[in-house]
N, C-alpha and C positions, 0 to 999 in steps of 0.2 A: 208833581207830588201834591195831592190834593190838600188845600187848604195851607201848603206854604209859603211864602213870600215868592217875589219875583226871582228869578236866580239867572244869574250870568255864567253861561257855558265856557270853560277850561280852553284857551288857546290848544291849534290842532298841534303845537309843539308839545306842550306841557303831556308829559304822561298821565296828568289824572282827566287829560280829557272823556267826556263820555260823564262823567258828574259833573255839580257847579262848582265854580271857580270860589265865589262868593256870593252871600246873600243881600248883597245891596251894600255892604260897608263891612270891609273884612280887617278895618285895623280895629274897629267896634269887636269886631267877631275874636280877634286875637287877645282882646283886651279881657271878653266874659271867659272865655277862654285862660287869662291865668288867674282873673280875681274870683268869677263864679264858677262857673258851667256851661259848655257850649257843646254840640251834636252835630257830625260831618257824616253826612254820607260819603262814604266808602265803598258800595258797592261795588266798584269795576274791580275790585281785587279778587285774584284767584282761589278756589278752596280745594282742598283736596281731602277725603276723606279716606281713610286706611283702619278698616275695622279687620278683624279676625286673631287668632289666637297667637299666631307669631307675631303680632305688631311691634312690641317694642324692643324684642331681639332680633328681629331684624331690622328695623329703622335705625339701631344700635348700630348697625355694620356699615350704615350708608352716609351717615349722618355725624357732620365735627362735635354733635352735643353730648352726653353720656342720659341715655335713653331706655337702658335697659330695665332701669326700675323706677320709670318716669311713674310717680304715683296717682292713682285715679282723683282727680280734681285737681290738680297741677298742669304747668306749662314750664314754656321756655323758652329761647330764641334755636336758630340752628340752620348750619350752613350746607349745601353740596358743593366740592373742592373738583377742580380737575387734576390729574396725574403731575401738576407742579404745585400743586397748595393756590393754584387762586379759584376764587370764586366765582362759582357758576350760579351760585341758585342761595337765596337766602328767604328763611319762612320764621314767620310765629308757629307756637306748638302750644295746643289742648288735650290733653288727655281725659275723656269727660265719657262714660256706657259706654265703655269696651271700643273704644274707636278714638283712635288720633286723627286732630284735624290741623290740617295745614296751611296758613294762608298766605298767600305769596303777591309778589306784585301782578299788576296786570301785562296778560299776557303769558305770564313766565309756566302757566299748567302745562302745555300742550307739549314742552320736551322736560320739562320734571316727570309729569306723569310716564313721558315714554321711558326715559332713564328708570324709572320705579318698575315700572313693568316689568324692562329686559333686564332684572335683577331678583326679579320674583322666586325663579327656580323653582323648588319643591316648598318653598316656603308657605305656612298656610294664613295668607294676606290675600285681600281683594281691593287692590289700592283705585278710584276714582276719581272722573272730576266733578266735583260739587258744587260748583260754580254755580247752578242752574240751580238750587236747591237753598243754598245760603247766600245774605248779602249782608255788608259788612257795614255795620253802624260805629262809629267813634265818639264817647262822648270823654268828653276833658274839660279838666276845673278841678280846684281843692272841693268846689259841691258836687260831685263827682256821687259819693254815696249816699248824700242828700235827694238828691233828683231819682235816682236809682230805688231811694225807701220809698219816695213820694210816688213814683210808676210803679210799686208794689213787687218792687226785683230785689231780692236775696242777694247783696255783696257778698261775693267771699271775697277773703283777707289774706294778703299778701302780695308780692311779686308776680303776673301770671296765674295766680291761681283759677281756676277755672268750677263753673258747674253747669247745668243743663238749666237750660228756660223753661216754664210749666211747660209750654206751649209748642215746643219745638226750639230749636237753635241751643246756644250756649253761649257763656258770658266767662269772659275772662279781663281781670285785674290787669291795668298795664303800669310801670314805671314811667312810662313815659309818654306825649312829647310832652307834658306839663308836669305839677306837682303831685297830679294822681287821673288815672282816666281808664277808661275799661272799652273793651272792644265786644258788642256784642255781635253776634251773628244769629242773624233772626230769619224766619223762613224766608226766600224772598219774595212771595205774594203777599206778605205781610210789611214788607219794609215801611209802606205809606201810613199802616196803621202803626208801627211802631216808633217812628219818626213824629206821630201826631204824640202818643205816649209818652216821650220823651219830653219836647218842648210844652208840653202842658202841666211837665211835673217840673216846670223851671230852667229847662236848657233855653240857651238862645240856639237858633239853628245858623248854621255856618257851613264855608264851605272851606276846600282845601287850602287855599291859600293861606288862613289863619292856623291849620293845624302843621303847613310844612313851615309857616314862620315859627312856631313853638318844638318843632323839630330841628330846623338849622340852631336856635340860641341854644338847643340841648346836645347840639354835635351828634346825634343819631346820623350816622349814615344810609343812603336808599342807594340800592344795589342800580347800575347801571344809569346815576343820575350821579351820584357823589364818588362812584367806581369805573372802572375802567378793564377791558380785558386782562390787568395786567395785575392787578388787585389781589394782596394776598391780607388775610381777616389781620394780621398785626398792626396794618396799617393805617386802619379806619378804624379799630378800637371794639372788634368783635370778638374779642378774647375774653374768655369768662364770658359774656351774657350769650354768645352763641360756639362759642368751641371751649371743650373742655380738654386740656391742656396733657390729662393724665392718662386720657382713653388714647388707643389706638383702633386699628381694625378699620380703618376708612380709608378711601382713595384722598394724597394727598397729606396724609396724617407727617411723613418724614418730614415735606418742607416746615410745617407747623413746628414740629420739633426741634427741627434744628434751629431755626431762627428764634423760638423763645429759649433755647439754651445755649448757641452759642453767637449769637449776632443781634444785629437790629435792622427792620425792614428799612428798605432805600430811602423811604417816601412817610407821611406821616398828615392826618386828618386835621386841620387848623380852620378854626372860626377868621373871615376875614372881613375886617370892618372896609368901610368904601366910601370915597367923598366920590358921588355920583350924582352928586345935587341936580341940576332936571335934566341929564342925559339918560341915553338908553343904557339900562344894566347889562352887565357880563351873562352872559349863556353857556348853561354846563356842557364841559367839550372847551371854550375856549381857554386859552394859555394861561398863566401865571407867568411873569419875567420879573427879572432883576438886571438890570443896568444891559437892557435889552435881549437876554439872554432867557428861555426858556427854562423856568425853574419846579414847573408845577401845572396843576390845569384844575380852572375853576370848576365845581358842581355846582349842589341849588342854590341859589341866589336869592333874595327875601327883600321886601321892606318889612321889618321890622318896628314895633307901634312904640316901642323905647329907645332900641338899638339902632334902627333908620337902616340905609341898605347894608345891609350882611350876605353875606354867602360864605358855604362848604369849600375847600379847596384841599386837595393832594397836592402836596410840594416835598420836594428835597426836603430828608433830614438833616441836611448841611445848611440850607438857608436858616441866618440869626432871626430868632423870635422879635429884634427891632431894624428887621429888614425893611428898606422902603420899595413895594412891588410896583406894579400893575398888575391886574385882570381885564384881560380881556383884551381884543386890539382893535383899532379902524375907531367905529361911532361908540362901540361897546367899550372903548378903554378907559379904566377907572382906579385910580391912585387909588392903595392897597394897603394896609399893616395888620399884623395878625396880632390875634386878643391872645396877648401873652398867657390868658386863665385856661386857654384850650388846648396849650402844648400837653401832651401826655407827661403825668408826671414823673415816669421812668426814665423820661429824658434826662431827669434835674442829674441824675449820676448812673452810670452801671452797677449790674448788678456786685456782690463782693467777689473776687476773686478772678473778674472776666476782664479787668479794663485792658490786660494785652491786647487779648482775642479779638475785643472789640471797638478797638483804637480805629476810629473813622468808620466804621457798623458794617453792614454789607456793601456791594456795589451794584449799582444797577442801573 
């Protein structure tokens, strides 16, 4: 990238290979990152664009979010379920000129889009992949819309909120992984020029590893890194920001139902602190235990520039929040406790009138 710093290439492990890891010092990067402003390219993520007249009545039908009157300059999170309620497929959503854009992890177009296709019917949708077309810029910081006035870009305001770039792409508001940050998508024969546009208006440039350390301290889950084939949205905490609880009409929708009215998912999304002082960290995939015993299985894993090593883990709703674990096992194992602040707080009691139903939750 012309005229940016030297940049270290993403481990062939890590899924955000193919961008940089870091720009020379990523606990710096994590740091502008929660005090100013910092810009990650994102590129390798997928787009999918879905323009045409039926888009949001039918994305309606496919989709855990309620979509049908997603309004023009708004967004949203939103999942695809297989026929047991776990997840297959999890995207951001823009509604921005008559076309919903999708962006998804890398990799995950080439059977989203085919499932969209072989769902098209008479519908009148022309859904794509856009991959080739847009690249995915990140910047985050509370000067988030400082940097943004300063590159002469129109914040919209709110959650998601979304609008079109002069110049092509579109810009949309995110909650998260920081105090405030916006994801644009900008042509992508222009990412170099926009990237230069950014850090000129005061971002530091950075690479992923500061933005998925400001991701694990926010418990944001990443589909097929912090999930598992088995993975239903209850239990990673995608309720409300990406499945709407009230809709139905999607594949999937009964297990959602059932389990937010009459149970609790098996398993449950916990921040876990790590005395890993100078060994090798846990790798998402390996175990969680308790007094030997398989209890859970780490996801993304971080050093974190305040919290030191952290990672995402799915464990039993049965294991106590002052459990003593382990993650991970062999060179990767490393004494464990969960940050009591990330238990969900539905756990503190049941709902009123359920505790028979759900005396000891589901089983799984």
């Amino acid at each position: 990238m012309a005229g940016a710093p030297e940049t270290a290439p993403a481990e062939p492990r890590d899924p955000d290979a193919g961008v940089p890891a870091h720009r020379g010092d990523f606990l710096a990067e994590q740091r502008a990152m929660a005090r100013s402003g910092a810009v990650v390219d994102r590129s390798h993520r997928g787009v999918i664009a879905v323009p045409g007249d039926d888009r949001l009545s039918w994305l309606h039908l496919l989709l855990t979010q309620h979509v049908s009157e997603l309004p023009a300059g708004s967004g949203t999170e939103a999942l695809v379920l297989d026929l047991n309620g776990r997840v297959l497929h999890h995207m951001v959503v823009a509604h921005v000129e008559g076309t919903v854009w999708l962006d998804t992890e890398p990799g995950e177009v080439p059977e989203l889009l085919d499932y969209l296709e072989k769902m098209k019917f008479w519908s009148k949708v022309e859904p794509r992949d856009a991959s080739g077309e847009l690249a995915v810029l990140s910047l985050v910081g509370p000067e988030t819309v400082k940097v943004l006035e300063t590159a002469g870009v129109a914040a919209p305001t709110g959650p998601y909120a979304s609008a079109a770039l002069p110049d092509g792409g579109l810009i949309r508001r995110m909650p998260w992984p920081g105090v405030d940050a916006a994801d644009l998508l900008v042509p992508r024969g222009e990412r170099d020029a926009w990237w230069q546009r950014l850090t000129a208006a005061g971002a530091r440039g950075a690479g992923t590893m500061a933005f998925e350390a400001l991701r694990v301290e926010a418990a944001r889950p990443r589909l097929a890194v912090d999930t598992d084939d088995r993975t239903i949205p209850h239990e990673v905490g995608w309720i409300g920001s990406a499945v709407h609880l009230t809709k139905g009409c999607y594949r999937g929708q009964e297990t959602v139902a059932r389990v937010a009215n009459l149970g609790r998912p098996p398993r449950r999304l916990v921040l876990l602190h790590l005395d890993a002082g100078d060994e090798e960290l846990p790798r998402p995939g390996d175990p969680v235990l308790r007094d030997g015993r398989t209890v859970g299985r780490v996801g993304t894993v971080v050093l974190h520039h305040e919290l030191g090593p952290v990672g995402l883990a799915l464990v039993k709703r049965s294991v106590p929040v002052d459990a003593e674990l382990v993650a991970g096992t062999g060179e990767r194992a490393a004494p464990a406790t969960i940050d009591p602040d990330s238990v969900p707080a539905e756990d503190a009691a049941p709902p009123p009138g359920r505790a028979a139903q759900m005396r000891g939750g589901l089983r799984g």
